[in-house]
C-alpha positions in Angstrom: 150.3 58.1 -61.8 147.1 59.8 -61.5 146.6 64.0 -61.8 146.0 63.9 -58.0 149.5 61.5 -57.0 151.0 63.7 -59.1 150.1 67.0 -57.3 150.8 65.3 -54.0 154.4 63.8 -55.4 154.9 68.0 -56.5 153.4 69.3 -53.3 156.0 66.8 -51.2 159.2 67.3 -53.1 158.9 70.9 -53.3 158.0 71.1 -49.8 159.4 68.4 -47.1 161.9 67.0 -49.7 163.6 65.6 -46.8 161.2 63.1 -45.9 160.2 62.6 -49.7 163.8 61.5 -51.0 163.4 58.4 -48.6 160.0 57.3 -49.8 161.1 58.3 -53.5 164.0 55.5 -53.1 162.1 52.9 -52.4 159.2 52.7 -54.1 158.8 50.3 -57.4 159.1 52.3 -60.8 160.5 51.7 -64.1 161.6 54.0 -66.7 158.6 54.1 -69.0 156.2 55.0 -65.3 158.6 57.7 -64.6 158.2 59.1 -68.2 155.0 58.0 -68.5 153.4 58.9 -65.4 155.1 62.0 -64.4 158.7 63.6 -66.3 156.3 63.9 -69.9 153.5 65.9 -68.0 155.6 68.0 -65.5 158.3 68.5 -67.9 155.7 70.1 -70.6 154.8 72.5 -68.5 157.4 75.0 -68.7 157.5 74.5 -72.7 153.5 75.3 -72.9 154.8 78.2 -71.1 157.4 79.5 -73.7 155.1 79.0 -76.2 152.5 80.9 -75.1 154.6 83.5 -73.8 156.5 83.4 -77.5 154.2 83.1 -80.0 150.6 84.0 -78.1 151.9 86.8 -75.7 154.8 88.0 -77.3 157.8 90.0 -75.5 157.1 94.2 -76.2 160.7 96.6 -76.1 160.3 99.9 -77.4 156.9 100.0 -78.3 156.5 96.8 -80.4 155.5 93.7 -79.6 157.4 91.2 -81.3 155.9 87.1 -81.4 156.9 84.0 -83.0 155.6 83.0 -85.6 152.8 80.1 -84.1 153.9 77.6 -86.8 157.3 77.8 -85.9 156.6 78.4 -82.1 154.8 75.2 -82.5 158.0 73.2 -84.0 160.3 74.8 -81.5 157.9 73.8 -78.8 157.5 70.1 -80.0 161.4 70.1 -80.4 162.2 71.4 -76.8 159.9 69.3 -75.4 161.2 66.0 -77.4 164.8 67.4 -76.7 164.1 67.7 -73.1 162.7 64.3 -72.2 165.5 63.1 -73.8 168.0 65.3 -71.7 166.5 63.8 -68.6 167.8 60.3 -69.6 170.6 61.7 -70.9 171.3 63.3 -67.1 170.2 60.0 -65.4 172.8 58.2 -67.4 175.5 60.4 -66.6 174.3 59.9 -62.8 174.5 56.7 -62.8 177.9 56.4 -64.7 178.8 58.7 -61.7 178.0 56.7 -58.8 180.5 54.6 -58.5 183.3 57.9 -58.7 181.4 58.9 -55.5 181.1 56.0 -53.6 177.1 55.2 -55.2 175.6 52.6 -56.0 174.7 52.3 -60.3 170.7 52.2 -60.5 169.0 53.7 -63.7 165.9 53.6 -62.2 166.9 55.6 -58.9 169.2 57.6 -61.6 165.8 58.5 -63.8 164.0 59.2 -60.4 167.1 61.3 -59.0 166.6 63.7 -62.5 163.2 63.5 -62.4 162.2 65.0 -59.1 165.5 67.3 -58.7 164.3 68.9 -61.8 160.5 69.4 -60.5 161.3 72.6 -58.8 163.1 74.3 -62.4 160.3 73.1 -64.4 157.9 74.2 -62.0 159.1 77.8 -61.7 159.6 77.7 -65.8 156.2 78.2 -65.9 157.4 81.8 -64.8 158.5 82.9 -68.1 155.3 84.1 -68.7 155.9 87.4 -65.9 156.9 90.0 -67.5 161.0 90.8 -67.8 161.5 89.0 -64.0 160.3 85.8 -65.3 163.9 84.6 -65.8 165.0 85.0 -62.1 162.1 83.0 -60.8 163.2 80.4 -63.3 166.7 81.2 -61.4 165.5 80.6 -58.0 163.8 77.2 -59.3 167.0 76.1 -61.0 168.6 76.9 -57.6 165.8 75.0 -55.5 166.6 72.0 -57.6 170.4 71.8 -56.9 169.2 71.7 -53.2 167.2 68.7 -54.3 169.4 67.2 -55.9 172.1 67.2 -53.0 169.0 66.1 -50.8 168.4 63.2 -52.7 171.8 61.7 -53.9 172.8 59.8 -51.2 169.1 58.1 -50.5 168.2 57.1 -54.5 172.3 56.3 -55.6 173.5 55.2 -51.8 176.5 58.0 -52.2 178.1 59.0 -49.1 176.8 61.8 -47.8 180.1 63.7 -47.8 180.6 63.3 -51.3 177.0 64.6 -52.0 178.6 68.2 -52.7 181.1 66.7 -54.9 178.4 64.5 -56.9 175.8 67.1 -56.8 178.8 69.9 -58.4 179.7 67.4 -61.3 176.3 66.6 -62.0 175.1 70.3 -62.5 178.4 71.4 -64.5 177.1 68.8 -67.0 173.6 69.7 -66.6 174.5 73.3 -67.4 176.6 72.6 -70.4 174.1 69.8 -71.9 170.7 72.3 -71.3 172.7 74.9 -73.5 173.1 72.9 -76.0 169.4 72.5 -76.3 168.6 76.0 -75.9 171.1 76.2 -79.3 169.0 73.9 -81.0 165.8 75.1 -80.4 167.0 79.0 -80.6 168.2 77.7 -84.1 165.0 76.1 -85.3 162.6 79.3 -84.4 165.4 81.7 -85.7 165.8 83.5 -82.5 169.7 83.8 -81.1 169.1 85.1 -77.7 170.7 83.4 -74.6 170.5 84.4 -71.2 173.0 82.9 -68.8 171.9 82.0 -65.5 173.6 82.9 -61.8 173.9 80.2 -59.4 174.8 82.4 -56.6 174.5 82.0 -53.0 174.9 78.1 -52.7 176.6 77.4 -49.6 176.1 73.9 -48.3 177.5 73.2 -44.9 177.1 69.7 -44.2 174.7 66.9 -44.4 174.2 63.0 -43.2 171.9 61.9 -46.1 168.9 63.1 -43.7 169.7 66.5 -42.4 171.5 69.4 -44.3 173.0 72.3 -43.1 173.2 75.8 -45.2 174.2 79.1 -44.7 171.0 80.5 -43.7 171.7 84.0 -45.0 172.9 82.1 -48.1 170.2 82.3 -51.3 169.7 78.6 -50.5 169.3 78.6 -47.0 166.1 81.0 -47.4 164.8 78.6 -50.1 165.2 75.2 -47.6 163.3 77.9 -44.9 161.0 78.7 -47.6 160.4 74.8 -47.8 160.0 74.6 -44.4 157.1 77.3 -44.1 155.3 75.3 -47.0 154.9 72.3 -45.1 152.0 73.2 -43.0 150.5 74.4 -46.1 151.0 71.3 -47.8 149.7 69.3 -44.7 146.2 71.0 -45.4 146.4 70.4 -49.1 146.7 67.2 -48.3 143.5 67.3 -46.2 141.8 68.5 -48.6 142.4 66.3 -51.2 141.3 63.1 -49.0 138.1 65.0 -49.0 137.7 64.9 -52.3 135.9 68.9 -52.1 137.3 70.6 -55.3 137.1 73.8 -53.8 138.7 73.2 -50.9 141.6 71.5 -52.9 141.5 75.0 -55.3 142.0 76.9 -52.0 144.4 74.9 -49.9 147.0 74.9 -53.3 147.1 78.8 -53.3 147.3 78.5 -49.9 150.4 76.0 -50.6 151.6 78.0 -53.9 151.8 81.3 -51.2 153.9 79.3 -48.8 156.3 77.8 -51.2 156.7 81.5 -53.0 157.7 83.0 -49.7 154.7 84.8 -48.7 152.6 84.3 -45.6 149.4 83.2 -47.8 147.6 83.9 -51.0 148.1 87.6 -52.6 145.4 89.2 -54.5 147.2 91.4 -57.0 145.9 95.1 -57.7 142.7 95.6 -59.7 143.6 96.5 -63.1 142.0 100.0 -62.7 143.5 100.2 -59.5 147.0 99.9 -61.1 145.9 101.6 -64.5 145.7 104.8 -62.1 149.5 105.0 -61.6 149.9 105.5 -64.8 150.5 109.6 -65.7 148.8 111.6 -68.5 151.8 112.2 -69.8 155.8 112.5 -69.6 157.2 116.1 -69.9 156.1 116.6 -73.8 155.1 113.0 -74.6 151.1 112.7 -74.4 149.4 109.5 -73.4 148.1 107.7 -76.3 147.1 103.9 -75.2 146.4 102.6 -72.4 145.5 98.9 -71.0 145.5 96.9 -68.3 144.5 93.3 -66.9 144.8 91.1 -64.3 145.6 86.9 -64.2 146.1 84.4 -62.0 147.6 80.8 -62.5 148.4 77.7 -59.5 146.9 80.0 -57.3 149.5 83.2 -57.9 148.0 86.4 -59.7 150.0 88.8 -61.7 148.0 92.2 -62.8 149.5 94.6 -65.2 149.2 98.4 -66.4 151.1 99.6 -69.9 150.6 103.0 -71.8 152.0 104.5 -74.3 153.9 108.1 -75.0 154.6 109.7 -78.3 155.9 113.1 -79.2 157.6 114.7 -81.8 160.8 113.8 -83.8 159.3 109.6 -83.2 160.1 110.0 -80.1 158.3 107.0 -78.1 157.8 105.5 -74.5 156.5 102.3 -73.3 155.2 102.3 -69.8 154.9 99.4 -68.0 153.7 98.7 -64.1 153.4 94.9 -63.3 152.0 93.7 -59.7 153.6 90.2 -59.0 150.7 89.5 -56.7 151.2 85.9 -55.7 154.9 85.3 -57.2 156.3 88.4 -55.2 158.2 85.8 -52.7 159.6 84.6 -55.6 161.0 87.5 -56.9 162.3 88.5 -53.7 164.6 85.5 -53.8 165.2 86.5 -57.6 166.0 90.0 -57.2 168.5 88.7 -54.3 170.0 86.2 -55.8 170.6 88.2 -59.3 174.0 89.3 -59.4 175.1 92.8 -59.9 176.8 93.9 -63.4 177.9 96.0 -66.3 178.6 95.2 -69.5 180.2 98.0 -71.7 179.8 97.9 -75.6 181.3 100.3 -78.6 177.4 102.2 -78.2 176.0 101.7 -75.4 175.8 99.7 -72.0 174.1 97.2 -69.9 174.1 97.3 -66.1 171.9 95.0 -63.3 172.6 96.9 -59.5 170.6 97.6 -56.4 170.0 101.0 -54.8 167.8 102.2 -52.3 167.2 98.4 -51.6 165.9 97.9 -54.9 167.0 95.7 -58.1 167.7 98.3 -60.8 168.5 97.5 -64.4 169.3 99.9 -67.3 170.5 99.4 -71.4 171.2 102.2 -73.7 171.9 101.9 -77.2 173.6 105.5 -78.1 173.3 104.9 -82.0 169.6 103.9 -82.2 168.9 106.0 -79.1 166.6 103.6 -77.6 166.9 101.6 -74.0 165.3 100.5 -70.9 164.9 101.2 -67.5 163.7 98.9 -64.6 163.1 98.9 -60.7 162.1 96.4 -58.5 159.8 98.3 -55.7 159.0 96.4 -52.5 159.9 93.0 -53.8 156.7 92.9 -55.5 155.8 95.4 -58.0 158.1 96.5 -61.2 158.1 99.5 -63.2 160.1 99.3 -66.8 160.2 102.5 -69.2 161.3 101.4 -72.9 161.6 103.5 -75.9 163.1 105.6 -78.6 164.2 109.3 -76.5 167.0 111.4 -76.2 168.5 110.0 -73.6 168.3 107.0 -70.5 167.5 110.0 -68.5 164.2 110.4 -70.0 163.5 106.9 -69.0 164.3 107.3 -65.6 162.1 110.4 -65.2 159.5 108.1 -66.8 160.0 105.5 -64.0 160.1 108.2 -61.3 157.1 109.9 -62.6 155.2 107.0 -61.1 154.2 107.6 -57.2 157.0 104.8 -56.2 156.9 106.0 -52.7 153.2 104.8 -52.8 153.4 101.1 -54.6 156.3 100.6 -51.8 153.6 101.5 -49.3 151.2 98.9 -51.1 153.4 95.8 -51.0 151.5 94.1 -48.1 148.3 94.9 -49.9 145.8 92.1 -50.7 148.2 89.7 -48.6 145.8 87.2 -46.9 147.4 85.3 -43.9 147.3 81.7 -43.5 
């Protein structure tokens, strides 16, 4: 499969997956073209991702940025990668050992081609991990996209019922969940980091389905991703326009127009200028005086991200790292994030960790009392996100850091640079 069948096989399943899972079932394939011509490209993506976000990029808390090192980002990456393809058969085994149970029909083939485009939406939203701290919930909301695949496709590629579907598609994830842990185990082991960040599959709420049609809870998290679905396919109609035309900059165009659709805004977003967002950021924070600042702006399958960060020091090493981050182009996505992240608080014997919503926005907070060092994070108008970290006295500095930003203002800004389709 060429670059351009695979962009149209992305563009399709991501986007009328309801007429795709029929045309997916019956066309000829084999393991090695699956692998070959589409799980080993689209697969890598998200692990190119990590690395660079791991070993190039690096993740910054408290003032330091902290990266892998690249020889051993490069081993964990060649190991994920290796691990994951192999996952994938893994999966498409345990489908098709399943089918039967559920009233299917056993085919590896349509097993391998059931993983392989279920999984496009997670590893296309993996690719996320590179946005600063909401990274992971767009992964979230890609992982949740995919079990709505999934149950779309089960009864057209393994024949199930389409009552069982739910029951099939359930099993299937439970062992999905349990077998990509494992992985992250491994490869957390090999590049010596222990970190592990459980995901929410709230807001699933399948009503009913015939194997052509299925009917959510349209207030439910995945009810506003199959609408979000539904509003990419005109934008998909016109990428595939362009790409009979064969005009390169049309195609460039039509998939940010069809990157803005699936992400759940109205068209492309042009995120701030960086010294239009640098200017946000205050000279100083009660008796901490600015000493760095930076800022920059990227853009990536149509979606740009700019970013603002300075940094506060004082007396007694007292330090605060600012950070304002425009999600441009992702900002549908991390409205379907923010609202399917679930709210929590986890108490420990110095300190706490709590994830809530107020004032409409997604608020998260940590607080180590021994080191005296945390975090504090708001989501403002579904797009932009503002995160104090640093050694102080207390959280409360790190609010008043947060607040010291014109909030009221980026909340006005949320529409800007928004370029309807």
């Amino acid at each position: 499969m060429d670059s351009g069948k695979i962009i149209e096989r992305i563009k399709r399943i991501l986007t009328t997956p309801k007429t795709e899972w029929p045309v997916v079932a019956i066309e000829p394939a084999t393991v090695g073209s699956l692998y070959a011509g589409y799980i080993a490209i689209i697969a890598a993506l998200p692990i190119i991702a990590s690395f660079v976000k791991g070993s190039l990029i690096g993740t910054s808390m408290f003032g330091i940025t902290v990266r892998a090192p690249i020889g051993m980002g490069v081993v964990g990456m060649v190991l994920h990668y290796a691990l994951t393809l192999a996952l994938a058969y893994v999966m498409a085994l345990i489908i098709n050992a399943l089918a039967p149970t559920f009233g299917g029909q056993k085919d590896m083939v349509q097993a391998l081609k059931t993983v392989a485009y279920a999984w496009t939406a997670s590893w296309i939203a993996g690719i996320a991990v590179i946005v600063p701290w909401l990274g992971w919930l767009i992964a979230i909301a890609g992982a949740v996209y995919g079990i709505y695949l999934l149950f779309l496709g089960l009864p057209h590629t393994m024949k199930c019922p389409p009552e069982k579907a739910g029951g099939y598609t359930a099993v299937s994830i439970i062992i999905a969940i349990v077998l990509s842990w494992i992985v992250a185990i491994i490869v957390g082991g090999v590049i010596g980091t222990a970190a592990m960040t459980g995901a929410a599959m709230g807001g699933m709420h399948i009503t009913g389905s015939n194997g052509e049609n299925v009917t959510v809870d349209g207030n439910s998290a995945l009810g506003k991703l199959a609408a979000m679905g539904q509003r990419a396919e005109q934008a998909g109609k016109e990428l595939e326009a362009a790409q009979k035309s064969g005009d390169s900059t049309a195609q460039s165009a039509a998939m940010g127009k069809m990157m803005g659709a699936v992400s759940g805004s109205n068209g492309a977003v042009e995120a701030l200028a960086p010294d239009q967002i640098k200017t946000f950021l205050p000279n100083s924070l009660g008796s901490l005086n600015r000493t760095s600042t930076s800022a920059q702006r990227n853009s990536a399958m149509g979606m740009q991200i700019s970013e603002a960060q300075a940094e506060y020091a004082g007396e007694h090493d007292q330090h605060i790292t600012l950070e304002i981050t425009d999600t441009g182009g992702a900002k549908g996505f991390i409205a379907l994030a923010a609202a399917m992240a679930p709210e929590e608080e986890k108490e420990t014997d110095h300190g706490y960790e709590k994830t809530y919503s107020a004032d409409g926005n997604m608020v998260h907070e940590e607080w180590n009392s021994q080191s005296k060092s945390g975090e504090y994070s708001v989501v403002v108008g579904k797009r932009f996100t503002v995160k104090a970290s640093g050694n102080v006295d207390s959280i409360e500095q790190l609010k008043q850091a947060v607040v010291s930003i014109d909030l009221g203002k980026l909340q006005s800004m949320k529409d800007v640079g928004v370029k309807s389709n």
